[in-house]
N, C-alpha and C positions, 0 to 999 in steps of 0.2 A: 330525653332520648326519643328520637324516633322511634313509631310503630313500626314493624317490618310489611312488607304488602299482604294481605292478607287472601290466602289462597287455600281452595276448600270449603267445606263444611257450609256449601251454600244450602245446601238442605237445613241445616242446622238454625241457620240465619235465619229464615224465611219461615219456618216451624216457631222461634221465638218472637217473632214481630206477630205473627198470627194469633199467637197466644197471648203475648200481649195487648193486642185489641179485644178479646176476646173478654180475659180476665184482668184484675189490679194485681195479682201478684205473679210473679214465677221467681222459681228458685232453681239456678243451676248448680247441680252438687254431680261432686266425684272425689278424685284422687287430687290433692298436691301436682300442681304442673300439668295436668290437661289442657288448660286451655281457657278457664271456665271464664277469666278475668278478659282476656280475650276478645272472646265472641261476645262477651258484655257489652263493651268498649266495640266494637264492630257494629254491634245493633243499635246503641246509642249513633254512630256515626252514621248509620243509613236513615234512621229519620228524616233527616233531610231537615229544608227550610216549610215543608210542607207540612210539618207535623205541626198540632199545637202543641203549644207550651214548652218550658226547659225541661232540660237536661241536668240531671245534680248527680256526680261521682263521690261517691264518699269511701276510701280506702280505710277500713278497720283493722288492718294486719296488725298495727303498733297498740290495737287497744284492748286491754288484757282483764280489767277492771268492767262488769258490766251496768255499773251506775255511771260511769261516764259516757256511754253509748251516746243518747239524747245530745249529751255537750259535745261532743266529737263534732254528729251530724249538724248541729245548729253550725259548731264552730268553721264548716266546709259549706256552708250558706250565709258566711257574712255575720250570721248572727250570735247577739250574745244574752244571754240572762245573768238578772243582779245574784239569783239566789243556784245554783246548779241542779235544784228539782224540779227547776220551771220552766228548763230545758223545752222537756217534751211539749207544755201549752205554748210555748215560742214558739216551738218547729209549728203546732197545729195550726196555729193563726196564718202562720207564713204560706204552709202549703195549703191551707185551703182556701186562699184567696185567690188560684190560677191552677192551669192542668201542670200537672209535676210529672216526668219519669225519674224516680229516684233508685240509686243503682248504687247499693249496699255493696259494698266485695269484700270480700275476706269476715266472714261473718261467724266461720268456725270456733271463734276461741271468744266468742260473747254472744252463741246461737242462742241460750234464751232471751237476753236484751233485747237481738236484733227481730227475734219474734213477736217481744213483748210490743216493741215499739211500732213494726211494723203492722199488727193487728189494731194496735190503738191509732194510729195515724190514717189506716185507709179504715176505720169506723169514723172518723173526723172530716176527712179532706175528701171530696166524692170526686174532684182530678186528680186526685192521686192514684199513678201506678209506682207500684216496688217490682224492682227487680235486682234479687239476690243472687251473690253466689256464694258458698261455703258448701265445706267436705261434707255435712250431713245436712239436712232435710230441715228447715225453720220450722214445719209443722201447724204452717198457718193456713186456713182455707182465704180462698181470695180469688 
């Protein structure tokens, strides 16, 4: 399905790209239905051709289970591992061979996984940035 145009909240935009340069991580949290998936996907989208490096979307809403975290994320990168603990050294090899923006959504319902992983990943990958959203706070500094 198509995006709708997206109208507004150019402050919002322009405060997260800034921060994003700024720091490796940010995390947009609030209520269910604000938006937060949103202006994710809106900031991803103004990047542009001028930014380095990818772009990697990984929707967590369907993942409920927080040892599957890592296999999710590899599995929305192509990637696979023989053993499912080896996940997370998969992912690290992967992203830390190029600048990553990697954009966790729906992180609510596996916030410590998605902390776990995102604290161990951007100690790993020095192009990597995260950018999170979920209803409460990852609790990561970054």
């Amino acid at each position: 399905m198509p995006l709708t145009t997206f109208v507004g909240r150019e402050r919002e935009v322009a405060d997260l790209r800034e921060l994003l340069r700024r720091s490796r991580l940010a995390t947009l949290t609030g209520p269910g239905g604000v938006g937060k998936t949103r202006l994710a996907i809106e900031v991803v989208r103004r990047r542009g051709a001028r930014s380095a490096g990818d772009a990697v979307f990984v929707d967590l809403g369907a993942v409920s289970d927080d040892a599957a975290v890592p296999g999710a994320v590899a599995a929305s990168l192509g990637l696979s591992a023989a053993d499912p603990s080896a996940a997370e050294a998969v992912l690290a090899e992967w992203l830390g061979r190029r600048p990553v923006l990697l954009v966790l959504d729906n992180c609510e319902h596996v916030v410590r996984a998605c902390a776990s992983l995102a604290a161990e990943l951007l100690g790993r990958c020095p192009g990597l940035r995260v950018l999170a959203t979920s209803r409460e706070s990852l609790g990561v500094p970054g």
